[in-house]
C-alpha positions as CSV (number, residue, x, y, z in Angstrom):
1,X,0.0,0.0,0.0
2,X,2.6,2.2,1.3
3,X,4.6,1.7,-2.2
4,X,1.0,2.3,-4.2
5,X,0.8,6.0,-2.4
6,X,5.0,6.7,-2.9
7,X,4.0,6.1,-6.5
8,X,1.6,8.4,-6.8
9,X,3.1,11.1,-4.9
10,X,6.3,11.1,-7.1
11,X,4.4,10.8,-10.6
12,X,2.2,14.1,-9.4
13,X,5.1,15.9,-8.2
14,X,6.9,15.4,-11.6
15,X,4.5,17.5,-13.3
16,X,2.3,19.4,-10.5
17,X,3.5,22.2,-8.1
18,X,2.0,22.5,-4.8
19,X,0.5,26.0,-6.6
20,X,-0.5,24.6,-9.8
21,X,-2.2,21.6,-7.7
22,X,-4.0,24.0,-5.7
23,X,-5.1,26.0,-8.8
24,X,-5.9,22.7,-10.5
25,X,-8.1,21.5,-7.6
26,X,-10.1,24.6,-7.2
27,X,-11.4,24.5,-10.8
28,X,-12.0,21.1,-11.5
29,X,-13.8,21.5,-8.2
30,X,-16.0,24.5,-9.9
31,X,-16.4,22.4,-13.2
32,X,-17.2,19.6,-11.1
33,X,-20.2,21.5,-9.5
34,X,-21.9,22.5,-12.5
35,X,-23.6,20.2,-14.8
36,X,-20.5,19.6,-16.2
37,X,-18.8,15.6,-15.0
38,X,-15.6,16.2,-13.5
39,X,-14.5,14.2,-10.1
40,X,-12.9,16.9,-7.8
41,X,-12.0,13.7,-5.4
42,X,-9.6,12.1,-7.5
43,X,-7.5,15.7,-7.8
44,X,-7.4,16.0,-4.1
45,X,-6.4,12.3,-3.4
46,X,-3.5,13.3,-5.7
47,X,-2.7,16.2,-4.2
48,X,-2.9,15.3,-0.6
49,X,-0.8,12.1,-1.8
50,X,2.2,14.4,-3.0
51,X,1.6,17.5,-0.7
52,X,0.4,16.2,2.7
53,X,1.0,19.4,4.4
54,X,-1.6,21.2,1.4
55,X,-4.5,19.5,3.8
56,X,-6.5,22.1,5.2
57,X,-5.5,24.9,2.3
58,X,-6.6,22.3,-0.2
59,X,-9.9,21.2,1.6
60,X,-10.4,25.7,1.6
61,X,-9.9,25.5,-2.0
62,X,-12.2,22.8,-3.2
63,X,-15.1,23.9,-0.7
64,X,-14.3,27.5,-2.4
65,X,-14.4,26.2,-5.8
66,X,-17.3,23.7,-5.3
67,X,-19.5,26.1,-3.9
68,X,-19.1,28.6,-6.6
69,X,-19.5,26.4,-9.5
70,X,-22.8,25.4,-7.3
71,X,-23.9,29.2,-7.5
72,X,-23.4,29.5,-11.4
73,X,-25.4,26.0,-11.9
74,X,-28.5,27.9,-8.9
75,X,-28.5,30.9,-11.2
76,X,-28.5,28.6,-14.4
77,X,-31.9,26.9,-13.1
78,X,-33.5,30.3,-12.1
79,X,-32.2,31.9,-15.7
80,X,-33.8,28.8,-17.4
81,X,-37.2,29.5,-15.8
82,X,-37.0,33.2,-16.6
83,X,-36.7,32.5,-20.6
84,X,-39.1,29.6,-20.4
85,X,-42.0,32.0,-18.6
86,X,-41.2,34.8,-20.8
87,X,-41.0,32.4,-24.1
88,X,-43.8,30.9,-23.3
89,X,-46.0,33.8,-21.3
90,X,-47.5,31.5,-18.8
91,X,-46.2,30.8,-15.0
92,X,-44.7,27.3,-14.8
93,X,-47.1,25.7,-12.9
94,X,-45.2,23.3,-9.8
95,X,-46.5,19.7,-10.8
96,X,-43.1,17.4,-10.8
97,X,-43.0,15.3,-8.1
98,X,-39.2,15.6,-7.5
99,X,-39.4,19.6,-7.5
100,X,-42.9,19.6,-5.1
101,X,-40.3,17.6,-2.3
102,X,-37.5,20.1,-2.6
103,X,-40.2,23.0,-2.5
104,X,-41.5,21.2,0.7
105,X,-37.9,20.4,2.2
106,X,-36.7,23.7,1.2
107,X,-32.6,25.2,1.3
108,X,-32.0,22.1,4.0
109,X,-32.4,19.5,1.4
110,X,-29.5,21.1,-0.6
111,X,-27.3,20.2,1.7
112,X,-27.3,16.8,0.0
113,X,-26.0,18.6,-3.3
114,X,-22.8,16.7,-2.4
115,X,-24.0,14.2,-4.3
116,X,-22.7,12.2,-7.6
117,X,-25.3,13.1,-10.4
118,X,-28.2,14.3,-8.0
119,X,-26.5,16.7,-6.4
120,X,-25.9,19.4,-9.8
121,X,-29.2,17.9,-10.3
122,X,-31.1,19.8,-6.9
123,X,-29.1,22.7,-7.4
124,X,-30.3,23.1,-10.9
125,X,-34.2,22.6,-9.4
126,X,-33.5,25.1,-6.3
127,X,-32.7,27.6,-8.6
128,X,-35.8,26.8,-10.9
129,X,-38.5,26.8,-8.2
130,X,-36.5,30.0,-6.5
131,X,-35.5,28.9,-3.2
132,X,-34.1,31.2,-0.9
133,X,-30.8,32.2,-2.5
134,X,-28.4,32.6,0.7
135,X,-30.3,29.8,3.1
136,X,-29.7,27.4,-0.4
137,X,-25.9,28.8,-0.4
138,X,-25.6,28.3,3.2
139,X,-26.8,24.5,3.0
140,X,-24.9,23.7,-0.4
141,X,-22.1,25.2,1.5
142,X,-22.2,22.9,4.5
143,X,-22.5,20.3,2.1
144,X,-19.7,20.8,0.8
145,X,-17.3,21.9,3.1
146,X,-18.5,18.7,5.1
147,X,-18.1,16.0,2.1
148,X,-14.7,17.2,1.8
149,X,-13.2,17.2,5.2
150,X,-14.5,14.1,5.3
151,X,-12.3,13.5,2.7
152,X,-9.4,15.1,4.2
153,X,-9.4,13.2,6.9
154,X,-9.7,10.2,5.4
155,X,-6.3,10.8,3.5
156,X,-4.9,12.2,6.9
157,X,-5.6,9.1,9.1
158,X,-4.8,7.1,5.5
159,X,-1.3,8.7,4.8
160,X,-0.8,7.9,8.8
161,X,-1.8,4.5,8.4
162,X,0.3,3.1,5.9
């Protein structure tokens, strides 16, 4: 395992600065949180795996990143709804299930917009139905930040480990 990890640290230190890395992570961790697929994980698993000490600036970074590329994609969905009202001069009428919940569960549920595929997918809707734009920001935030110190950690007690 150990020999796995030295591997990986030397092959992303051959081409990747602690800088660059840092400027790396923080925007595939902003494409990552728009309805674009990009895995901001795998980044900071390389990054933590050559720069150890880049822990807590790097988890900074990605929440930073994440959480912006998760306003652009709230703003998308509220845009969207704006042309399709004004297109189509009628209100949108609420009648998908899926959006009625997050009406119901409000800015809390976003916290959940962590998630692979569903995630850009309830951020997208939030900003279609117009949910509170700094409660939503707050929730996608903890999200966030939460998801990756989890993954921080992980590394941390990994790199320790082994």
């Amino acid at each position: 395992m150990r020999e796995w990890l030295d591997l990986i640290a030397s092959w992303t230190q051959g081409w990747l600065s602690a800088d660059a890395g840092l400027a790396g992570l923080f925007a595939s961790a902003l494409l990552s949180a728009t309805v674009l697929p990009g895995s901001s994980e795998v980044v900071m698993v390389g990054l933590l795996t050559a720069y150890p000490h880049l822990a807590w600036p790097a988890l900074v970074v990605a929440t930073l990143g994440n959480v912006i590329g998760c306003v652009l994609t709230y703003w998308m969905g509220h845009a969207a709804r704006q042309g399709y009202e004004r297109f189509q001069r009628l209100q949108f009428q609420l009648s998908e299930p899926a959006m009625a919940r997050l009406r119901r569960h409000g800015p809390p549920a976003l916290f959940l917009s962590f998630l692979p595929l569903v995630g850009d997918a309830m951020v997208l809707a939030a900003g279609w139905v117009r949910l509170p734009f700094w409660l939503s920001l707050t929730w996608m935030a903890a999200g966030k930040a939460a998801r990756y110190l989890l993954l921080v950690l992980s590394m941390m007690g990994l790199q320790a480990w082994v």
